[in-house]
One Martini backbone bead per residue (centre of mass of N, CA, C, O) as a GRO file, in nm:
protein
  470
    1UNK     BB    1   0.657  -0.751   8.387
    2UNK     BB    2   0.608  -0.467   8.152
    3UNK     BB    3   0.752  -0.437   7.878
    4UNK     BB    4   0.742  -0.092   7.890
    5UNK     BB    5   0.873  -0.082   8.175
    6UNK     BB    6   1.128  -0.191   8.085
    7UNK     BB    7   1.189  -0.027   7.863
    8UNK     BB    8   1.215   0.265   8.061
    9UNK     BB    9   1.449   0.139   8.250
   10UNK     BB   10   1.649   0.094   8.040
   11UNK     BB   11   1.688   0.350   7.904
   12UNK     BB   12   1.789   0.510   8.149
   13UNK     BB   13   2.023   0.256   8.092
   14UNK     BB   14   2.158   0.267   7.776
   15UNK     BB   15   2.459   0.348   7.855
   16UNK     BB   16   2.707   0.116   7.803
   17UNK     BB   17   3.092   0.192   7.898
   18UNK     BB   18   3.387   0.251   7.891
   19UNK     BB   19   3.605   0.420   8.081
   20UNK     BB   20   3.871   0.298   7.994
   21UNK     BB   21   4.143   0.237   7.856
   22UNK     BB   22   4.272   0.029   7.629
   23UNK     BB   23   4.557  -0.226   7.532
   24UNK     BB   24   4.628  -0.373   7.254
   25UNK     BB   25   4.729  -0.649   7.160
   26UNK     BB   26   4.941  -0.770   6.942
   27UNK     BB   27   4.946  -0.897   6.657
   28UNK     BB   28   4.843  -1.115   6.453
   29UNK     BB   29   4.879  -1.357   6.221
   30UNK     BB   30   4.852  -1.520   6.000
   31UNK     BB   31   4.659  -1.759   5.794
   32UNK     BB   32   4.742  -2.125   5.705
   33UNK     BB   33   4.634  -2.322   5.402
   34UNK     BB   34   4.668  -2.628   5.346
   35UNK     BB   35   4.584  -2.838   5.112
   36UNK     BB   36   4.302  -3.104   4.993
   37UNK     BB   37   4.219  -3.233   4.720
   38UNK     BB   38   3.898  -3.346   4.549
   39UNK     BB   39   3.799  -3.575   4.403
   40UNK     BB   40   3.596  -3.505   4.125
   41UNK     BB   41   3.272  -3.346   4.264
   42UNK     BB   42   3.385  -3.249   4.512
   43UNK     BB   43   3.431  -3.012   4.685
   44UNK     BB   44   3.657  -2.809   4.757
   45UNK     BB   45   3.939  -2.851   4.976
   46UNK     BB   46   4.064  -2.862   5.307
   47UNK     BB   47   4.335  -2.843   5.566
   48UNK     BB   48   4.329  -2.676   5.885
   49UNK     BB   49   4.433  -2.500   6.151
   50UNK     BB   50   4.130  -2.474   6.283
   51UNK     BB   51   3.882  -2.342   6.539
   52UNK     BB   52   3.594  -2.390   6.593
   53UNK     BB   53   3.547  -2.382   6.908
   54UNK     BB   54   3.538  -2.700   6.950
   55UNK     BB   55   3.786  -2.903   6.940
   56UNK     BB   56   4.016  -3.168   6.861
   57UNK     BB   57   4.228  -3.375   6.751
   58UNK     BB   58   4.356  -3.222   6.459
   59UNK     BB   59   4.162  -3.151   6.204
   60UNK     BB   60   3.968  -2.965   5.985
   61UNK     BB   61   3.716  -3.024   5.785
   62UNK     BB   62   3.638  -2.824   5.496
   63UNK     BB   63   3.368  -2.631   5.296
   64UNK     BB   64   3.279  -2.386   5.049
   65UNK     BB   65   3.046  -2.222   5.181
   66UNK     BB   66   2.735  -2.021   5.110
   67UNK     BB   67   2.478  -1.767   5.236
   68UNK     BB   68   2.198  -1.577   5.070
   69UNK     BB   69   1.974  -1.421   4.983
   70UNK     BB   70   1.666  -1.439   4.732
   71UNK     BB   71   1.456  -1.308   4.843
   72UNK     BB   72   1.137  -1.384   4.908
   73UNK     BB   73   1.195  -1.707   5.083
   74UNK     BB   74   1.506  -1.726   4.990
   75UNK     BB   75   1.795  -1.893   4.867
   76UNK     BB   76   2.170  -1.874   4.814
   77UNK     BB   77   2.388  -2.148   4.725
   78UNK     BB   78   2.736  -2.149   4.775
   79UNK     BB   79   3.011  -2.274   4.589
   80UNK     BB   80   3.316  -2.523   4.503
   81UNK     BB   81   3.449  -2.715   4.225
   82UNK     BB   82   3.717  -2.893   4.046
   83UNK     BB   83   3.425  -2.977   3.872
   84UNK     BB   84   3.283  -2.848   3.585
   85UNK     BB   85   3.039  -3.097   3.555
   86UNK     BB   86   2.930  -3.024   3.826
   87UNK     BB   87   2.652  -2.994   3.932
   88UNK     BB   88   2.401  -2.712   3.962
   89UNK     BB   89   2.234  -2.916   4.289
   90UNK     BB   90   2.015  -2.896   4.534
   91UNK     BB   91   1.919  -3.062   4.825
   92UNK     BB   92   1.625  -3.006   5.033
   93UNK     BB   93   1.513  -3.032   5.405
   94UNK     BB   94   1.384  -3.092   5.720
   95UNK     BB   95   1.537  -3.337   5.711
   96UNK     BB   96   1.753  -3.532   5.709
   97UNK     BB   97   1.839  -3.713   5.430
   98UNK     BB   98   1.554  -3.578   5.365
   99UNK     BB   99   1.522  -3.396   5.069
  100UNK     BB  100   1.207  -3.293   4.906
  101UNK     BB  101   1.425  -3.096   4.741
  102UNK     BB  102   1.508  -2.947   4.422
  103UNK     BB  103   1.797  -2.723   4.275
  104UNK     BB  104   1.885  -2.512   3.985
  105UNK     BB  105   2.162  -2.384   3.870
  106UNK     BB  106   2.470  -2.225   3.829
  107UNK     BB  107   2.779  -2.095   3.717
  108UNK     BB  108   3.144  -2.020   3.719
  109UNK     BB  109   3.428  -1.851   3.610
  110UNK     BB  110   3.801  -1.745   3.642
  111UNK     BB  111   4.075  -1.557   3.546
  112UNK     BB  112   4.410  -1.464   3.711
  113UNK     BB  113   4.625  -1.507   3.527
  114UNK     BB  114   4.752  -1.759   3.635
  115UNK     BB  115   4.482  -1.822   3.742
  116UNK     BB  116   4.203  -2.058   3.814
  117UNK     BB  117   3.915  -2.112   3.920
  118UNK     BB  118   3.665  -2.288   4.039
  119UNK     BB  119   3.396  -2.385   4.043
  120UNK     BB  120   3.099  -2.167   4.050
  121UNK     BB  121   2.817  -2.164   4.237
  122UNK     BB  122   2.498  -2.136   4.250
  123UNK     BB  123   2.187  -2.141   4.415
  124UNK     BB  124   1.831  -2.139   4.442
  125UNK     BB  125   1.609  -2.180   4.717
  126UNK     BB  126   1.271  -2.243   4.664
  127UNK     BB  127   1.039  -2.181   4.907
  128UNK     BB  128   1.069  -2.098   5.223
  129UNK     BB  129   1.021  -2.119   5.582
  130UNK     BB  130   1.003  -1.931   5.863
  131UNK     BB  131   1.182  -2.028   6.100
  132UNK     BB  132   1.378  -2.282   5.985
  133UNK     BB  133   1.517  -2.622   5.943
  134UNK     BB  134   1.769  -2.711   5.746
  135UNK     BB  135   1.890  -2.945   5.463
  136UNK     BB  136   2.176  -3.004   5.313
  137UNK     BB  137   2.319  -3.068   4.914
  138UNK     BB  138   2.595  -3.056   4.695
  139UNK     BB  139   2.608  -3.219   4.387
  140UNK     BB  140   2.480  -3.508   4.486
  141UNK     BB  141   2.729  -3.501   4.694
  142UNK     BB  142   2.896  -3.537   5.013
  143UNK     BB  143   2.800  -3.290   5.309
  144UNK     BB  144   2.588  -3.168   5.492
  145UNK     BB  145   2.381  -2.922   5.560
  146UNK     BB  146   2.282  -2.631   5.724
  147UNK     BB  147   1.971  -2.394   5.761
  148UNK     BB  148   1.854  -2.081   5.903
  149UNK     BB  149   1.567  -1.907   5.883
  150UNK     BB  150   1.435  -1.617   5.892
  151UNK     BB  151   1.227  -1.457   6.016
  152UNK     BB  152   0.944  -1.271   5.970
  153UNK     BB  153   0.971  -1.107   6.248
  154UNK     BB  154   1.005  -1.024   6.594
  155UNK     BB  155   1.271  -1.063   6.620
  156UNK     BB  156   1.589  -0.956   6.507
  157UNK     BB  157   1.966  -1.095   6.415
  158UNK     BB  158   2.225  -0.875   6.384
  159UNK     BB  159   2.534  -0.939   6.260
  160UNK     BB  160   2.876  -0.703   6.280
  161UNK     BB  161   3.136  -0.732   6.034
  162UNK     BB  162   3.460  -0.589   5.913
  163UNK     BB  163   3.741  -0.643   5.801
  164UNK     BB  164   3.864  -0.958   5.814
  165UNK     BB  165   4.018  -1.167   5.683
  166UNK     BB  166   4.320  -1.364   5.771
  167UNK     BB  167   4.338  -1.411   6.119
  168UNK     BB  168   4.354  -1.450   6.431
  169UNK     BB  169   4.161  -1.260   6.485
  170UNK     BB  170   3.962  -1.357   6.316
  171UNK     BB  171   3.884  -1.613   6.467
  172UNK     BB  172   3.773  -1.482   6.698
  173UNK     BB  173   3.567  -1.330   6.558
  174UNK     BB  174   3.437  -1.600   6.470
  175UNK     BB  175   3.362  -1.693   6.754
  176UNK     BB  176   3.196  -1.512   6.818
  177UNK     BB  177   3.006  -1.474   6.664
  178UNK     BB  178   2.884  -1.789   6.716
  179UNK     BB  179   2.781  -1.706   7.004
  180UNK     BB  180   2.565  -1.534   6.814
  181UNK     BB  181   2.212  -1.532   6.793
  182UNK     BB  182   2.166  -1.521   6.473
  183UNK     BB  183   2.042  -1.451   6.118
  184UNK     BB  184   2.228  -1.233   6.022
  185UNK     BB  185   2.482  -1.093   5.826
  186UNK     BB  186   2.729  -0.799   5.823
  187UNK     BB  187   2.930  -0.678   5.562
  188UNK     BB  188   3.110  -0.392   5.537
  189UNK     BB  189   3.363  -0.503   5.360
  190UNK     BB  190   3.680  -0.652   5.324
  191UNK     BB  191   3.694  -0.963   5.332
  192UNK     BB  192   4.003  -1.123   5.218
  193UNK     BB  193   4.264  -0.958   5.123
  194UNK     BB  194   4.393  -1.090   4.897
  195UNK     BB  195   4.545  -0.886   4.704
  196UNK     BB  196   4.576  -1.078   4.414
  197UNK     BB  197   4.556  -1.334   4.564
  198UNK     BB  198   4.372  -1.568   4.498
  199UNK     BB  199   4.377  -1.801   4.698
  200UNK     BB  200   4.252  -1.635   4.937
  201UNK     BB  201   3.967  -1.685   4.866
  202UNK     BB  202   3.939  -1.988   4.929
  203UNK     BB  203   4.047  -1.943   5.226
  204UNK     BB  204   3.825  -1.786   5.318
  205UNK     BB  205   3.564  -1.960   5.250
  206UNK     BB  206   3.664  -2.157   5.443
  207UNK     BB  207   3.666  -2.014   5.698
  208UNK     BB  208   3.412  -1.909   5.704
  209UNK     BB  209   3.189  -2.227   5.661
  210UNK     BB  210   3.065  -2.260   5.916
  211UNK     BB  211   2.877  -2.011   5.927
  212UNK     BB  212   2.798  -1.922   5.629
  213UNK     BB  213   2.612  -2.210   5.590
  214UNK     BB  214   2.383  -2.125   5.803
  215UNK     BB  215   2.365  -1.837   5.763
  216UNK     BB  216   2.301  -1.532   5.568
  217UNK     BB  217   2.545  -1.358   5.433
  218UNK     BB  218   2.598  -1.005   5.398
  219UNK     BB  219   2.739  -0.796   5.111
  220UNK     BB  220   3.002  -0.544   5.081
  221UNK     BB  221   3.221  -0.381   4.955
  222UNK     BB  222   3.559  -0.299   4.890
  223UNK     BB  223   3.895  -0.211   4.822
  224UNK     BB  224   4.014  -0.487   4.816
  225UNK     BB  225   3.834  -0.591   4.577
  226UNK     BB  226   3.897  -0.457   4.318
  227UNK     BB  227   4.174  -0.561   4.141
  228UNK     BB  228   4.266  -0.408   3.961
  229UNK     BB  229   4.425  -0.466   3.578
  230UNK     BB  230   4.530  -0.247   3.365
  231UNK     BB  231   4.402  -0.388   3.068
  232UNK     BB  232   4.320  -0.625   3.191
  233UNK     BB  233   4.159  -0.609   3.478
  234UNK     BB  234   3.898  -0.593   3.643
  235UNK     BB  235   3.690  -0.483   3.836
  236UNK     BB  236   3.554  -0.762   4.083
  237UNK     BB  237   3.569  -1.036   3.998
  238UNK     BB  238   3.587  -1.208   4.222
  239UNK     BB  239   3.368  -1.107   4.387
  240UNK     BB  240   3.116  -1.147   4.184
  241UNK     BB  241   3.192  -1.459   4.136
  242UNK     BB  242   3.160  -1.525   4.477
  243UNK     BB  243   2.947  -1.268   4.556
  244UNK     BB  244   2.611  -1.334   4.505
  245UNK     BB  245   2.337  -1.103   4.529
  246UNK     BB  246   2.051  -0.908   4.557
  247UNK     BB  247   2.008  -0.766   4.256
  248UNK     BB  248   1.773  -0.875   4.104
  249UNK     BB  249   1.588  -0.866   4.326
  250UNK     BB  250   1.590  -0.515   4.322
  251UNK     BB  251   1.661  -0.382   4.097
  252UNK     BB  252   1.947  -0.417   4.009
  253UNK     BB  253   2.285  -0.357   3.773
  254UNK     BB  254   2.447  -0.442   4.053
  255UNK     BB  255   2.654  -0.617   4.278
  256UNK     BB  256   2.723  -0.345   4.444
  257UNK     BB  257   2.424  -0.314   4.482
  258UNK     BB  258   2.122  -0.337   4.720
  259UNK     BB  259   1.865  -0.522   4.861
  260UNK     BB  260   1.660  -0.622   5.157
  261UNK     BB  261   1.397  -0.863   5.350
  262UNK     BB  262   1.357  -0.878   5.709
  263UNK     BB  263   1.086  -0.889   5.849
  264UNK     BB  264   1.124  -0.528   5.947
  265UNK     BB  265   1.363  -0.494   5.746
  266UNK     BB  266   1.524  -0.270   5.520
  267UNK     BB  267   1.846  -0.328   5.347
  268UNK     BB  268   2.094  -0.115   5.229
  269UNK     BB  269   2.362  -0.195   4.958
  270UNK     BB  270   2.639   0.052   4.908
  271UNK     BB  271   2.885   0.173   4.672
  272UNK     BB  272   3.176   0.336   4.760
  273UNK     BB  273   3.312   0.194   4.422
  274UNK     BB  274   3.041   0.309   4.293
  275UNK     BB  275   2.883   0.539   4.118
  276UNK     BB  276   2.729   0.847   4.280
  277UNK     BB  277   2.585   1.031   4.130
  278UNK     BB  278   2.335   1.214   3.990
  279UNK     BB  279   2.377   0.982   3.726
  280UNK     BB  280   2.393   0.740   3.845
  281UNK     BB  281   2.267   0.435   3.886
  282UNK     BB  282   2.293   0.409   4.187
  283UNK     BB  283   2.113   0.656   4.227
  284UNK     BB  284   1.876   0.595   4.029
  285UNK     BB  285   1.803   0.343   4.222
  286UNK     BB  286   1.735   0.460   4.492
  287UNK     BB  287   1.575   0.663   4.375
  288UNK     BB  288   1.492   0.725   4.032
  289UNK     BB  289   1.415   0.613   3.770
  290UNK     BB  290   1.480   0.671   3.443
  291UNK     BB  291   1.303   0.644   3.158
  292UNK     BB  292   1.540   0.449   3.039
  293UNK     BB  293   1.449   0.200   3.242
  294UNK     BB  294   1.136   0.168   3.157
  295UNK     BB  295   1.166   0.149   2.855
  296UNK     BB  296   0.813   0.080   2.731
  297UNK     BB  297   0.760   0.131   3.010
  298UNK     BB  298   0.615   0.297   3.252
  299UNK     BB  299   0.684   0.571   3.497
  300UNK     BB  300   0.585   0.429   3.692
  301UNK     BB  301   0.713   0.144   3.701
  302UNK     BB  302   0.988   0.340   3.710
  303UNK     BB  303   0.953   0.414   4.025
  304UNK     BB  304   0.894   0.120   4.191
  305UNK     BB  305   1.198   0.073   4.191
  306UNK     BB  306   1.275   0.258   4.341
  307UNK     BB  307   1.366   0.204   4.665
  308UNK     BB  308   1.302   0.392   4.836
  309UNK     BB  309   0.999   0.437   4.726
  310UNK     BB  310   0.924   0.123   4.828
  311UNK     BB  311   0.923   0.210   5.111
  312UNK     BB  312   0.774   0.049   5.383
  313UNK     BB  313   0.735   0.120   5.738
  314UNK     BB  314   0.499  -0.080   5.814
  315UNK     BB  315   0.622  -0.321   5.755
  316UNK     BB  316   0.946  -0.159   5.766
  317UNK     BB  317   1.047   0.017   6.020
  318UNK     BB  318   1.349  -0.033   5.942
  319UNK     BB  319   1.647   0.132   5.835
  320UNK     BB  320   1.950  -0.015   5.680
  321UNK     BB  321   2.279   0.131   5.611
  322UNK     BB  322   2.559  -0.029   5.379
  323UNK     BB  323   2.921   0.072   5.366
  324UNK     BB  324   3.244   0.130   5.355
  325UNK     BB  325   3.259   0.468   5.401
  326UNK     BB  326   3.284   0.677   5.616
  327UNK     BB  327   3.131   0.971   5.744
  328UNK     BB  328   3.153   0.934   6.015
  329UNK     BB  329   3.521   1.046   6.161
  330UNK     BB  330   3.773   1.055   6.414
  331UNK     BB  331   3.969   0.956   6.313
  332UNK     BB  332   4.284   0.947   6.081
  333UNK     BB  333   4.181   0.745   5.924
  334UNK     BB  334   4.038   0.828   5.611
  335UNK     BB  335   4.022   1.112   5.570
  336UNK     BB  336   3.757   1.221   5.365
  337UNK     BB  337   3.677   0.966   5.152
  338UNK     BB  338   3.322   1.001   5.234
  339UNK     BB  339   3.228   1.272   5.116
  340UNK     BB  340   3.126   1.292   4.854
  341UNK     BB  341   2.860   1.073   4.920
  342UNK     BB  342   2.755   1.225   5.124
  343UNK     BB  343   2.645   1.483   4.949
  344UNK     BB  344   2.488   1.290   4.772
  345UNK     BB  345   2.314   1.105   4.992
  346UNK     BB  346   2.235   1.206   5.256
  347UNK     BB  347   1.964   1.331   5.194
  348UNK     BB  348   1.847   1.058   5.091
  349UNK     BB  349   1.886   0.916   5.380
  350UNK     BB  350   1.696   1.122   5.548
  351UNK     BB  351   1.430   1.171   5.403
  352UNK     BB  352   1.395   0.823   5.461
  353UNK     BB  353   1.481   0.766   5.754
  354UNK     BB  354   1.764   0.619   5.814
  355UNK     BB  355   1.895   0.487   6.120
  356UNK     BB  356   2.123   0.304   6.013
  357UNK     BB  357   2.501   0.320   5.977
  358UNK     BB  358   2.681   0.097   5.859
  359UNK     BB  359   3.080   0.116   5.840
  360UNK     BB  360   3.443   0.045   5.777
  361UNK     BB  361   3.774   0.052   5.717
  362UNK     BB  362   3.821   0.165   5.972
  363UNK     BB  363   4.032   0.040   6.214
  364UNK     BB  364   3.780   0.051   6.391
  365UNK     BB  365   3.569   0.197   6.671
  366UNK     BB  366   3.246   0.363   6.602
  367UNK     BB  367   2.975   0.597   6.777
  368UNK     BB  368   2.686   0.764   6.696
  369UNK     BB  369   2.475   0.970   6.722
  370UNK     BB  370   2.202   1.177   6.553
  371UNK     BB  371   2.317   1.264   6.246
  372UNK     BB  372   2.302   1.587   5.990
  373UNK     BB  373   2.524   1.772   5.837
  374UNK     BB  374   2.742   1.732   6.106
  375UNK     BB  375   2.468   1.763   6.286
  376UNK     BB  376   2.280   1.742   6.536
  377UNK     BB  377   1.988   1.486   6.482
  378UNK     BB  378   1.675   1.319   6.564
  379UNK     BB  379   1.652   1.249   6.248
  380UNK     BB  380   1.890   1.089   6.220
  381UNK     BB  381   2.161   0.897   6.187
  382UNK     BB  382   2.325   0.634   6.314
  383UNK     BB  383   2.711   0.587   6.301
  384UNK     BB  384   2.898   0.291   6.263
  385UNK     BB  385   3.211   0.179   6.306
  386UNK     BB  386   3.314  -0.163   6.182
  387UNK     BB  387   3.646  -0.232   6.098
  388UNK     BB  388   3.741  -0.496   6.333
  389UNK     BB  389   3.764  -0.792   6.240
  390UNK     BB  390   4.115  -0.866   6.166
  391UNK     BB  391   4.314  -0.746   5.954
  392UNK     BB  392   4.669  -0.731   5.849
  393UNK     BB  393   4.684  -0.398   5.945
  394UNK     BB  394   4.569  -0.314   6.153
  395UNK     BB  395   4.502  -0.078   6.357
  396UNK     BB  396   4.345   0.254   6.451
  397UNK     BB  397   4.458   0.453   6.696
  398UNK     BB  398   4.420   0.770   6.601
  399UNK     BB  399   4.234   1.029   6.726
  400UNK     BB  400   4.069   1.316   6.702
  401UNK     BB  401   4.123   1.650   6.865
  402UNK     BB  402   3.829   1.678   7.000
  403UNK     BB  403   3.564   1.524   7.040
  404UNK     BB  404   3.282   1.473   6.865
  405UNK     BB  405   2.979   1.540   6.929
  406UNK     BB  406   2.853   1.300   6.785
  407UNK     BB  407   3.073   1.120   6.954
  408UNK     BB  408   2.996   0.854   7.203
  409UNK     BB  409   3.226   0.634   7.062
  410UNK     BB  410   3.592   0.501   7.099
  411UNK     BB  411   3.789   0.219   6.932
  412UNK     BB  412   4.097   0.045   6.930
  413UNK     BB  413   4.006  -0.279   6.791
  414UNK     BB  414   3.875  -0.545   6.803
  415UNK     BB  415   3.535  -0.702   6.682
  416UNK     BB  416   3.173  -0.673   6.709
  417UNK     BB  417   2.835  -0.694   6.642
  418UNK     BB  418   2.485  -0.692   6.803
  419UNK     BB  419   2.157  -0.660   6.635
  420UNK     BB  420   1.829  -0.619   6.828
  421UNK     BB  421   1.549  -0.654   6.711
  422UNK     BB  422   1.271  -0.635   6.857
  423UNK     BB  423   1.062  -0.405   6.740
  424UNK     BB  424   0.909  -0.136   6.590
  425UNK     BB  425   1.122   0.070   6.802
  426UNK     BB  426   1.329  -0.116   6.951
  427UNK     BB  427   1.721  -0.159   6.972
  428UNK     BB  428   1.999  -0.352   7.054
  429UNK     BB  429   2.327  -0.232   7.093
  430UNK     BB  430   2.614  -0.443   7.058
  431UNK     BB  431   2.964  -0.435   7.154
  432UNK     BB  432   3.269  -0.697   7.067
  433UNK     BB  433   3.558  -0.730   7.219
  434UNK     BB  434   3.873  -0.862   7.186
  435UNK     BB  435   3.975  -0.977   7.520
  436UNK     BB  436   4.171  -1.229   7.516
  437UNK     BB  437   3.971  -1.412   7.371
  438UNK     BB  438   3.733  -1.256   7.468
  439UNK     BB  439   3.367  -1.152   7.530
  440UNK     BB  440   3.281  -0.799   7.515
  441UNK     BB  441   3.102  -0.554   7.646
  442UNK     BB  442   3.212  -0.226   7.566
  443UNK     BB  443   2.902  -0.139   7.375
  444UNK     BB  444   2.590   0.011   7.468
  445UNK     BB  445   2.205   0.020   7.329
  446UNK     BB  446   1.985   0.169   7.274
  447UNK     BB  447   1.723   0.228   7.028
  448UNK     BB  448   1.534   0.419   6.823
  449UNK     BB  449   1.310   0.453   6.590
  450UNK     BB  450   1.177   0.673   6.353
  451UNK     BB  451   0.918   0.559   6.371
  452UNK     BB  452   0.890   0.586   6.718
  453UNK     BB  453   0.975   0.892   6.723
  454UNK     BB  454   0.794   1.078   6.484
  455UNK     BB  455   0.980   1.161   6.245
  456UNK     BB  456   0.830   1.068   5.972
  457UNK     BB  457   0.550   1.275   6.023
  458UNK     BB  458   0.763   1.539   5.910
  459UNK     BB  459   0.828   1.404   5.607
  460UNK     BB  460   0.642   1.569   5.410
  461UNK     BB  461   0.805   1.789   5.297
  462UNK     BB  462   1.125   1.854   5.203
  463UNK     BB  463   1.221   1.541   5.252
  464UNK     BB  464   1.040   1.442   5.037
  465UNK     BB  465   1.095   1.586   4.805
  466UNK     BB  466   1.397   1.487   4.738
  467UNK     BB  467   1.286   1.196   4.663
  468UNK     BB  468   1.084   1.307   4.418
  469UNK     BB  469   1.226   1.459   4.257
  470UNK     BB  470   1.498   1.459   3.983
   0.00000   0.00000   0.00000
């Protein structure tokens, strides 16, 4: 059959939803995990009581690992082990054990309060082949890792779950994630729920360890990130120090916002709990830097630079932006929390017609039609919540009626998302909820991209200049 008219059979059935309410089963324990320290460079290990797909008898032994986009081409390669003096160098081939090429890269540590962190290694390893099997070795001893790159092109997947924790929920949800033959990994914030605990921060990388070593997590700050103690820390130091994101390679001043291109698609990752005013860093680097980052080079320079600005459709048609706190929200919890960025951003993300806006924090599911400025709008952006990875604060049962037109599903449960883009044009959207640890597929939708709908050659009047204005 002819690939169009698939395309318009499936579209005519687009949207497909539970039609019953659910009833979430109680909360599950948090997951503990006792220590087993290994001596020497070998990286920090652990022995958790954790089963990632098929489990054997006894323990599973995992290192703490994780990997994420480092530019075009590039990964970045993170660790940590207990011996400060361990090497912080990756050697990776495409064969088992037949290295054939070695990357050296950078170190890091901090204290809090009492704590204080293993070596955090970064390293980025690169130019690599795309949708290629990698094998890699971290500080030239210990267990080999698999990785596999991003496509260049479509079909192109990722996976999408925020608010993740270490609960037995989290556990299901990465099973179940692990199921989805994905690419990369979108996380709108609150991580590990450390919450000044700093061992979970540890506890935490273990837990991720399985699935992030393999393909490439990228993440941005949530609320639980901050960790900040008056006069004594500063907010962010955990989370700085053990995820460093591509915030260099995008011409980002922090690590809390930065974007990256994956196949055809620019995704842009912003900061809820970073200054977004109309003077702040992160807005002048979204929209055009001003001429004090250019100097003393010149303001074409500092334009290029700026990201809307470089965002080119034809190469990249799909456009998509992740922060912690939902703009469009029919929960009861959390509101109006992301009002105040909204205002200052949502214009500049519909003149640049940005796709799909994924956001965390309300631990529940919502997704919306494509709507702008609390109105339904065929060139806005849809807006999905995914705060539902599994964290030990349970669900948002509660939602405001009448439910608004904009909102299309809402359900409280916990599951993940999976966003396939087929090609420049349609990407399939599926929420899977975890219905007793099963994986269930509860909202399906087609998308058409900005793009493929004509939205974007309207763009040239009032809202291109919003982008071009100072």
């Amino acid at each position: 059959m002819d690939s169009k008219l698939v395309l318009v059979v499936v579209l005519a059935l687009s949207v497909v939803s539970a039609s019953t309410k659910y009833v979430r089963p109680l909360p599950r324990k948090t997951l503990h995990f006792p220590w087993d320290p290994k001596p020497s460079s070998y990286p920090q290990q652990l022995v958790c009581r954790v089963c990632y797909g098929v489990c054997g008898a006894g323990f599973t032994r995992v290192i703490e690992v994780h990997i994420s986009l480092a530019g075009a081409k590039h990964m970045r390669i993170t660790w940590v082990t207990s011996d400060r003096y361990s090497p912080s160098i990756v050697e990776y081939g495409t064969s088992s054990k037949n290295y054939t090429s070695i990357s050296r890269g950078e170190n890091t540590s901090y204290k809090y309060l009492l704590y204080r962190s293993g070596t955090i290694h970064h390293t980025v390893i690169g130019p690599l082949h795309d949708d290629t099997l990698y094998f890699y070795r971290c500080g030239r001893e210990g267990p080999e890792f698999q990785l596999k790159t991003p496509p260049s092109q479509f079909p192109v997947t990722f996976s999408v779950a925020g608010d993740l924790g270490q609960t037995e929920w989290t556990k299901t949800t990465l099973a179940h994630i692990d199921q989805c033959k994905y690419d990369i990994h979108l996380l709108p914030g609150d991580l590990s729920y450390a919450d000044y605990i700093q061992r979970r921060w540890d506890t935490f990388g273990e837990l991720l360890q399985p699935l992030a070593s393999r393909r490439p997590w990228m993440v941005t700050q949530g609320n639980h990130e901050k960790e900040n103690i008056p006069f004594l820390k500063d907010g962010f130091l955990p989370y700085n120090s053990r995820w460093k994101m591509p915030y260099a390679e995008s011409n980002s001043n922090s690590n809390l916002y930065y974007s990256f291109e994956v196949a055809g698609v620019h995704a842009i990752m912003l900061g809820s709990y970073a200054d977004y005013d109309k003077y702040s860093d992160q807005y002048r680097w979204l929209k055009v830097l001003s001429l004090s980052y250019a100097f003393p080079f010149s303001i074409l320079r500092g334009w290029s630079k700026a990201d809307l600005s470089k965002v080119n459709r034809r190469r990249t048609p799909w456009l998509l932006v992740l922060f912690h706190m939902p703009w469009y929200n029919s929960n009861e919890a959390h509101q109006g929390e992301g009002d105040a960025m909204m205002e200052t951003m949502e214009p500049l993300l519909h003149a640049a017609g940005v796709d799909v806006v994924f956001a965390g924090h309300v631990h529940a599911y919502e997704r919306s039609k494509r709507v702008f400025n609390g109105r339904l709008d065929r060139c806005g952006a849809v807006h999905i919540t995914i705060g539902d990875g599994g964290n030990k604060e349970g669900l948002a049962h509660e939602y405001k009626e009448p439910q608004p037109k904009w909102s299309v599903f809402r359900e409280a449960s916990f599951g993940h998302g999976e966003f396939k883009i087929m090609n420049s044009t349609h990407a399939l959207w599926r929420w899977h909820r975890n219905d007793d640890d099963q994986r269930v597929t509860s909202d399906q939708v087609w998308i058409i991209s900005l793009f493929g709908s004509g939205c974007l050659l309207k763009k040239n009047g009032e809202p291109r200049k919003t982008l071009m204005e100072p």
